[in-house]
N, CA, C and O atoms as a MOPAC input file, in Angstrom:
PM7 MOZYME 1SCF
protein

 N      1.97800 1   -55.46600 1     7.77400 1
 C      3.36600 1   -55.28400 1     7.41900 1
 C      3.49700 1   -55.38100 1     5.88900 1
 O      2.93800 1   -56.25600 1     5.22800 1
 N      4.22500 1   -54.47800 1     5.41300 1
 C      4.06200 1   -54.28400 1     3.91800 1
 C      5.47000 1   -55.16300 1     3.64200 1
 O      6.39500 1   -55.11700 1     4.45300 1
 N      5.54400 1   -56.06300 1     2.26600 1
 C      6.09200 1   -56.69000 1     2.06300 1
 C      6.89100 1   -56.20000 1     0.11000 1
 O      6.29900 1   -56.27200 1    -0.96700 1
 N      8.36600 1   -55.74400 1     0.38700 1
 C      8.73300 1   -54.80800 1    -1.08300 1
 C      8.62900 1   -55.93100 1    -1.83400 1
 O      8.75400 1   -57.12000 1    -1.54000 1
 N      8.39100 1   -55.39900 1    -2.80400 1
 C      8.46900 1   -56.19300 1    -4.45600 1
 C      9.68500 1   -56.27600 1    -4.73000 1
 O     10.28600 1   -55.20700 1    -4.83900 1
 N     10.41600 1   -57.50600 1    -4.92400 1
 C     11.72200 1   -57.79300 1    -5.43400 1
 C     12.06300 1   -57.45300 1    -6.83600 1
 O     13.19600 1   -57.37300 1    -7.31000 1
 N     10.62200 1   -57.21200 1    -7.59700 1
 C     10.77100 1   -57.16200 1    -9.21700 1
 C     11.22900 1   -55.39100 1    -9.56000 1
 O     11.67600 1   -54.83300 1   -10.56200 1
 N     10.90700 1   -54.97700 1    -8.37500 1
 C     11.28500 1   -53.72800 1    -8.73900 1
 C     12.66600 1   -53.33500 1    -8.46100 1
 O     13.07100 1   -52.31700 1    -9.02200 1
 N     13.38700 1   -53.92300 1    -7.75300 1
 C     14.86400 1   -53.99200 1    -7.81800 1
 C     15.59500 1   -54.13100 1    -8.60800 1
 O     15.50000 1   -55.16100 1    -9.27500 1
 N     16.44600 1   -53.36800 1    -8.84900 1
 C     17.44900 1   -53.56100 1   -10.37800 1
 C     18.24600 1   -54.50800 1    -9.92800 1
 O     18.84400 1   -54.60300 1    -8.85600 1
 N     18.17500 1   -55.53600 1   -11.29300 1
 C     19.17100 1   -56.37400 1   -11.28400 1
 C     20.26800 1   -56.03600 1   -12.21800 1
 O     20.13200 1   -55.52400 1   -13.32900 1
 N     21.73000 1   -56.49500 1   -11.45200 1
 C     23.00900 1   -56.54600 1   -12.25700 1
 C     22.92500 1   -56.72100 1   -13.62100 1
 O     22.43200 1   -57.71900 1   -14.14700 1
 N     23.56600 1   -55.42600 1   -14.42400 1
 C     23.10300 1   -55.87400 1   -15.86600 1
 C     23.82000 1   -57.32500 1   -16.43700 1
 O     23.34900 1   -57.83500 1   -17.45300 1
 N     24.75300 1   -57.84000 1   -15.87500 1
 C     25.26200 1   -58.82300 1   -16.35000 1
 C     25.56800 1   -60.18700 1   -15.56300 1
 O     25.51100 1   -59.95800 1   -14.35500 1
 N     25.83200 1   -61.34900 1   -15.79900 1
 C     26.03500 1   -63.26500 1   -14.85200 1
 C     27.81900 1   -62.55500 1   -15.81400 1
 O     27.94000 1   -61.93700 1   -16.87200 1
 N     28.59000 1   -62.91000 1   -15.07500 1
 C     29.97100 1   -62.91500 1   -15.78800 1
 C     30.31100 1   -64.38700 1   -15.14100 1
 O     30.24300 1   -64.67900 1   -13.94700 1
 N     30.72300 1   -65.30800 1   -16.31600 1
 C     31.29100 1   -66.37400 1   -15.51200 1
 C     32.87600 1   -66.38300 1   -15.90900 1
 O     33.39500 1   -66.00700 1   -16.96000 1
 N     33.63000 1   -67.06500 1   -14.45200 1
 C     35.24100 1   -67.01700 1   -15.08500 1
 C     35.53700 1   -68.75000 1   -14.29500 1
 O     34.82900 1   -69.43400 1   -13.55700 1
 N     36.87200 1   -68.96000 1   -14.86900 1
 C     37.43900 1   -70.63800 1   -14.32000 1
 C     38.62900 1   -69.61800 1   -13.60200 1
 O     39.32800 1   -68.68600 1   -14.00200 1
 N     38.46000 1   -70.27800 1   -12.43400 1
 C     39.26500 1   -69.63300 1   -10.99900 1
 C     40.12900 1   -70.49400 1   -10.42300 1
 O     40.11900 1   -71.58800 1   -10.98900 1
 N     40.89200 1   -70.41400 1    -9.48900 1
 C     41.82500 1   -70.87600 1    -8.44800 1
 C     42.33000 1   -70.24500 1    -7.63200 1
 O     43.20400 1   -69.41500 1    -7.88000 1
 N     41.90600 1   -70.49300 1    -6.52700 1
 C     42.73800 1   -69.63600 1    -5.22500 1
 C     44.21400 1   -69.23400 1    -5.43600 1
 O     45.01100 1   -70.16300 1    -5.30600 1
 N     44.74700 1   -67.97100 1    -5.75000 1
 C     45.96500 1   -67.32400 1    -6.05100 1
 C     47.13400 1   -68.23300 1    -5.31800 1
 O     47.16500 1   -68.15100 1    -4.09000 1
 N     48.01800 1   -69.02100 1    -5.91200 1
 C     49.27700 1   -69.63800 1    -5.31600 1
 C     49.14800 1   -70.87100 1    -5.37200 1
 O     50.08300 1   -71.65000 1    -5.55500 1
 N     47.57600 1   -71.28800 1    -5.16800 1
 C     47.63900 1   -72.89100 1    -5.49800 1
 C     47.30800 1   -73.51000 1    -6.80400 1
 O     46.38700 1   -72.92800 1    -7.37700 1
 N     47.71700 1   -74.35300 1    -7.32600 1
 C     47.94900 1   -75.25700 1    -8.41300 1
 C     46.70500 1   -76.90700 1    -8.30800 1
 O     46.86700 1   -78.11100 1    -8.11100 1
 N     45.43900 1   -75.90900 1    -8.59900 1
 C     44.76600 1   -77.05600 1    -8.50600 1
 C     43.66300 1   -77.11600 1    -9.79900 1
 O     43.76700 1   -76.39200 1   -10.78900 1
 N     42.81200 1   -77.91200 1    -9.63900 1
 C     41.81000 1   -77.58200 1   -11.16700 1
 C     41.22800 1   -76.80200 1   -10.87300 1
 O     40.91000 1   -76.63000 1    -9.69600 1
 N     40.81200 1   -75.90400 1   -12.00200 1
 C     40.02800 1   -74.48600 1   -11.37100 1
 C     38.67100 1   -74.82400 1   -11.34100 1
 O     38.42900 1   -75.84800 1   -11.98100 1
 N     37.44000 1   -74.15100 1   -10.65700 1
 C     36.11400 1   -73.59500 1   -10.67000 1
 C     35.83300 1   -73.14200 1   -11.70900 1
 O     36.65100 1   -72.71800 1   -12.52600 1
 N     34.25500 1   -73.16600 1   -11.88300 1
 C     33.45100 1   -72.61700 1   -12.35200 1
 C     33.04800 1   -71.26700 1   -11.14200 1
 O     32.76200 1   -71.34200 1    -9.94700 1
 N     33.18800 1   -70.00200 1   -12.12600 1
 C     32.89800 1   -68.84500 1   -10.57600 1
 C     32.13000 1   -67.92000 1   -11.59200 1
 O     32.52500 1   -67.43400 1   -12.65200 1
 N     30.26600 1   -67.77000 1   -10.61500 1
 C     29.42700 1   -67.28100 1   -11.33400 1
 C     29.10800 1   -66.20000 1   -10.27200 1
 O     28.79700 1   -66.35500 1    -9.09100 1
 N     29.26600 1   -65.06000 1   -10.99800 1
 C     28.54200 1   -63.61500 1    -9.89700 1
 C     28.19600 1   -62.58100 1   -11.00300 1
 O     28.67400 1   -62.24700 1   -12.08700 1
 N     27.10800 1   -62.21700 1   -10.19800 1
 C     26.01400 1   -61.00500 1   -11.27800 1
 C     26.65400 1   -59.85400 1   -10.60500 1
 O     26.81500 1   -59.65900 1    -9.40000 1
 N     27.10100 1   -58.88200 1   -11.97300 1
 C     27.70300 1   -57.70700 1   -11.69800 1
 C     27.46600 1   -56.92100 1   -13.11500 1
 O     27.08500 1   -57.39600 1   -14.18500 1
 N     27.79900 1   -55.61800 1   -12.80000 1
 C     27.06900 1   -54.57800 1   -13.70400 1
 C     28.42600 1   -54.63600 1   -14.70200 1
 O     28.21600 1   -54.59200 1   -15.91400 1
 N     29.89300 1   -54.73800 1   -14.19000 1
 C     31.07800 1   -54.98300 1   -14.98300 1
 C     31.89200 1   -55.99900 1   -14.32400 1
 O     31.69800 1   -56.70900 1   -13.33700 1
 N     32.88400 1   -55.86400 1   -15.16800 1
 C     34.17100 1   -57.19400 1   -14.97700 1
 C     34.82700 1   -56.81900 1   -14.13900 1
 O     35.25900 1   -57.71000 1   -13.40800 1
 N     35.11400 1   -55.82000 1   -13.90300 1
 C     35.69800 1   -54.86700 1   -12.79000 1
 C     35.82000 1   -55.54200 1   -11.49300 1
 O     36.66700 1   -56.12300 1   -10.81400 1
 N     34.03200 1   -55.04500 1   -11.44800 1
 C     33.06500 1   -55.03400 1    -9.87100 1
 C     33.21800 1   -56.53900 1    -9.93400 1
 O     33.70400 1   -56.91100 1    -8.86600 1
 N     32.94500 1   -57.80800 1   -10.95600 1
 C     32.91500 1   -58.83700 1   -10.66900 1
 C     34.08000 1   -59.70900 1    -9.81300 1
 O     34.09600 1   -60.60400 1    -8.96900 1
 N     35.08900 1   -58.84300 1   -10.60100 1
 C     36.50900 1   -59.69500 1   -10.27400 1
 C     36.62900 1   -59.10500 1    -8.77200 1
 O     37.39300 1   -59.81700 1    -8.11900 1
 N     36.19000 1   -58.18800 1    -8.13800 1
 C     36.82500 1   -57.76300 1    -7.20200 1
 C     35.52100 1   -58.66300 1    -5.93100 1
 O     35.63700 1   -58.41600 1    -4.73000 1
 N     34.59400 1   -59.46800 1    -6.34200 1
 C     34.10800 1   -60.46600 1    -5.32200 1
 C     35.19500 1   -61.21800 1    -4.95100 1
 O     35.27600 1   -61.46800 1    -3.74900 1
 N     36.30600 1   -61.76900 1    -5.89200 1
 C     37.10900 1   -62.53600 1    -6.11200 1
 C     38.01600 1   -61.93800 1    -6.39200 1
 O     38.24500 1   -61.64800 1    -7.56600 1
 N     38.92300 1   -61.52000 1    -5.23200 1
 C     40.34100 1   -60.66800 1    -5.99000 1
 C     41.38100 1   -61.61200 1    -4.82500 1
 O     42.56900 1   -61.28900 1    -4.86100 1
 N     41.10800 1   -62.41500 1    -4.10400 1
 C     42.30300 1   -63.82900 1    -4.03000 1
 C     42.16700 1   -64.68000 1    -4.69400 1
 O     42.43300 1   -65.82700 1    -4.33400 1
 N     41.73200 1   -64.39600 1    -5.81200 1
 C     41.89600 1   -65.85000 1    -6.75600 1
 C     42.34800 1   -65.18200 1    -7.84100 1
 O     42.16400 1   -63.96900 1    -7.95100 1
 N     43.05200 1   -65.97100 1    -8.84700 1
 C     43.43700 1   -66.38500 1   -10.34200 1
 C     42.24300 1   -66.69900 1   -10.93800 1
 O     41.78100 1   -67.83200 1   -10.79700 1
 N     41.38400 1   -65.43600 1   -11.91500 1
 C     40.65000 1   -65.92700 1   -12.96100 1
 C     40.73800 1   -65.65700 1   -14.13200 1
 O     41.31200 1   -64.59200 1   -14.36200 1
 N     40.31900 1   -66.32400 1   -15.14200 1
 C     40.64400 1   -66.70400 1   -16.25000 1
 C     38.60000 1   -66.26100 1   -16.96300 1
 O     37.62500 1   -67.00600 1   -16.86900 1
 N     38.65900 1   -64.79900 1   -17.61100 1
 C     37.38300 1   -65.03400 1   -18.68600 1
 C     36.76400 1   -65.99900 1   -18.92800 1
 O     37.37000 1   -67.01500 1   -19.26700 1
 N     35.35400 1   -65.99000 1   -18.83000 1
 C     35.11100 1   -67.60600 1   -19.71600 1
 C     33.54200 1   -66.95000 1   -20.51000 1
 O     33.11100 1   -67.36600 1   -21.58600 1
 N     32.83300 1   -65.76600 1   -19.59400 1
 C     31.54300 1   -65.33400 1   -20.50400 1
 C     31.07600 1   -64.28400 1   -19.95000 1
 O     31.22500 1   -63.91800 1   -18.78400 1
 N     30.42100 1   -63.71900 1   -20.91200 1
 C     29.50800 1   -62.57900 1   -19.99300 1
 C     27.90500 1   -62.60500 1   -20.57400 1
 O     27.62400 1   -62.33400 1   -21.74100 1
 N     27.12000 1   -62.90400 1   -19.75300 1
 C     25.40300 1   -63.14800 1   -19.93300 1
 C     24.73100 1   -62.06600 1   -19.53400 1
 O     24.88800 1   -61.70800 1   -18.36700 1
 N     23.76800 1   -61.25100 1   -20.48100 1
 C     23.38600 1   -60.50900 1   -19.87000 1
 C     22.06900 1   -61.10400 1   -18.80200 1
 O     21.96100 1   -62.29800 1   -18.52100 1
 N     21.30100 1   -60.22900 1   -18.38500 1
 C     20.73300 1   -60.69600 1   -16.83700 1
 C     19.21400 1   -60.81900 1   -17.84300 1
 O     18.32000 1   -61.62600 1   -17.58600 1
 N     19.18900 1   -60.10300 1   -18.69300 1
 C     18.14300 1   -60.44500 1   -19.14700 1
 C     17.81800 1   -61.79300 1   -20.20100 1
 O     16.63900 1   -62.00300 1   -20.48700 1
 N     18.62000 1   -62.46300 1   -20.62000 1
 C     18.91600 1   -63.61400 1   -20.82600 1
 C     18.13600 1   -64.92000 1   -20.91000 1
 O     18.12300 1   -65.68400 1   -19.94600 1
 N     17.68900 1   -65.10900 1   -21.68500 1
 C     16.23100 1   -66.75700 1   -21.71600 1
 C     17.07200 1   -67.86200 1   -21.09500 1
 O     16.61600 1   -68.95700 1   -20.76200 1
 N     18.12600 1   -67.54500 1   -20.98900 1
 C     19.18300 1   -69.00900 1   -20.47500 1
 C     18.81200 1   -69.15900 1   -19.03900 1
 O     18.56900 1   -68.24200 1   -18.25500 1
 N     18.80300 1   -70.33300 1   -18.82200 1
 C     18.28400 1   -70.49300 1   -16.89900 1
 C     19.05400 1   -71.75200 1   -16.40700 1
 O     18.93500 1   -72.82200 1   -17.00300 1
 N     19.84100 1   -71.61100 1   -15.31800 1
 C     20.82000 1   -72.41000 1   -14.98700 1
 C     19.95100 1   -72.92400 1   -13.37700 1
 O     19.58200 1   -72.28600 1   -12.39100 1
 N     19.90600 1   -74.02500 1   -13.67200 1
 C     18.70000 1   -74.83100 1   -12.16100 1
 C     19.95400 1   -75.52700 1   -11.39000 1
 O     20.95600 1   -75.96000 1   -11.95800 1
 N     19.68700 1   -75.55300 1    -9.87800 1
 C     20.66100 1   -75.57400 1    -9.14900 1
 C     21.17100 1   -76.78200 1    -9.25500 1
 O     22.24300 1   -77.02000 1    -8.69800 1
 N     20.60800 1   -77.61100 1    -9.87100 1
 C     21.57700 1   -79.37700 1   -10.28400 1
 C     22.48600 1   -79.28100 1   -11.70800 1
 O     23.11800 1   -80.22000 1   -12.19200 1
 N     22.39500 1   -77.97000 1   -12.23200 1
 C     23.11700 1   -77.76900 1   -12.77100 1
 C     22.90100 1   -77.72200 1   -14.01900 1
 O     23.71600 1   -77.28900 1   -14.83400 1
 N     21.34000 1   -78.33900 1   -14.39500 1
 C     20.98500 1   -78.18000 1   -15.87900 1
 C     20.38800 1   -76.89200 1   -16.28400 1
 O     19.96600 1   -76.12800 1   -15.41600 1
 N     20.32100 1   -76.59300 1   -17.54500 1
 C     20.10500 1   -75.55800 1   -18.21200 1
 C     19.46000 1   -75.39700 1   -19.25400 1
 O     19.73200 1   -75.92200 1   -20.33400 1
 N     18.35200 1   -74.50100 1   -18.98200 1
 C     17.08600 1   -74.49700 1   -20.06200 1
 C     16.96100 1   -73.46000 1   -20.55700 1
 O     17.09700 1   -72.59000 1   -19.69700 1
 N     16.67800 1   -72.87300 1   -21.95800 1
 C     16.90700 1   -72.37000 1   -22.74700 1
 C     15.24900 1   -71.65200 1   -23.37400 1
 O     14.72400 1   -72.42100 1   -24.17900 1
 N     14.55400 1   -70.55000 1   -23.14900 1
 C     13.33900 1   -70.17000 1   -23.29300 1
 C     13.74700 1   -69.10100 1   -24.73300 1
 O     14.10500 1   -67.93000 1   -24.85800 1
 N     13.41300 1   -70.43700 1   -25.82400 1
 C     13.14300 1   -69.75200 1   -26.97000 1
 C     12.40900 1   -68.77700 1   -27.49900 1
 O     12.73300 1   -67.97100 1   -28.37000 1
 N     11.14400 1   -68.92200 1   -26.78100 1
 C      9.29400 1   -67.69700 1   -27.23100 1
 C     10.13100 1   -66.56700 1   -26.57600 1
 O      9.60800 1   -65.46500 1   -26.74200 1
 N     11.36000 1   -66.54400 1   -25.83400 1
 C     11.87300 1   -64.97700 1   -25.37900 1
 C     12.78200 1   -64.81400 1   -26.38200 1
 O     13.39000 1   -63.75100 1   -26.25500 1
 N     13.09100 1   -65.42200 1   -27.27900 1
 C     14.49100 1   -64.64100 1   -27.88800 1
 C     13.74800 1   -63.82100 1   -29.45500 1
 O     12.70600 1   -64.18500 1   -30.00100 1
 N     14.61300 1   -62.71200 1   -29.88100 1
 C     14.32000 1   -62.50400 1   -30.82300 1
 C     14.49000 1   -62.42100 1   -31.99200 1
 O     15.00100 1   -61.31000 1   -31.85400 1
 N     14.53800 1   -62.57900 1   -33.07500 1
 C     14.56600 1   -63.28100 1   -34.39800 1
 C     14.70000 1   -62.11700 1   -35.08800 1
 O     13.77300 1   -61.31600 1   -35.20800 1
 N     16.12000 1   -61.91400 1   -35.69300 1
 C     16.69400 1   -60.46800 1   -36.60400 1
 C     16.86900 1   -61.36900 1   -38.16500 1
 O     17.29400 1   -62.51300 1   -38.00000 1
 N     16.72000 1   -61.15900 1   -38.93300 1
 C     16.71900 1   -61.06700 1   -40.34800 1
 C     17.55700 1   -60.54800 1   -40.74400 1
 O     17.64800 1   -59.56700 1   -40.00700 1
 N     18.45300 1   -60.48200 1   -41.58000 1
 C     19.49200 1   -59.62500 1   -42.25100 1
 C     18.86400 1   -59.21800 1   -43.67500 1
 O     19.50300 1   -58.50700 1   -44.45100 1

């Protein structure tokens, strides 16, 4: 049984994160993270809620968010422009 390569799958060019609240209620908002190619497509995972912009990451990105919530930062990937 042949097993596909996940690496060859395109990923969402972009992580868009926004601070949310279920539309009508008055509570503290979320953190709401979904990979989408635009803001568009993102918002419409979430189109009963109230969101509010907060970033847009692209997917290719050295930033790495680990599921307890910390976040590590892979410098040897970024690249270094000079003016």
């Amino acid at each position: 049984m042949a097993i596909e390569n996940s690496i060859t799958e395109r990923l969402p060019a972009y992580t868009w994160l926004f601070l949310g609240t279920p539309k009508g209620q008055t509570c503290t908002p979320v953190v709401i993270r979904i990979a989408a190619d635009t803001e568009e497509e993102a918002r419409q995972w979430y189109s009963r809620w109230d969101l509010v912009f907060a970033a847009k990451i692209r997917s290719e990105c050295s930033l790495y968010q680990y599921i307890n919530g910390a976040f590590e930062l892979d410098v040897s990937r970024m690249e270094v422009v000079y003016a």
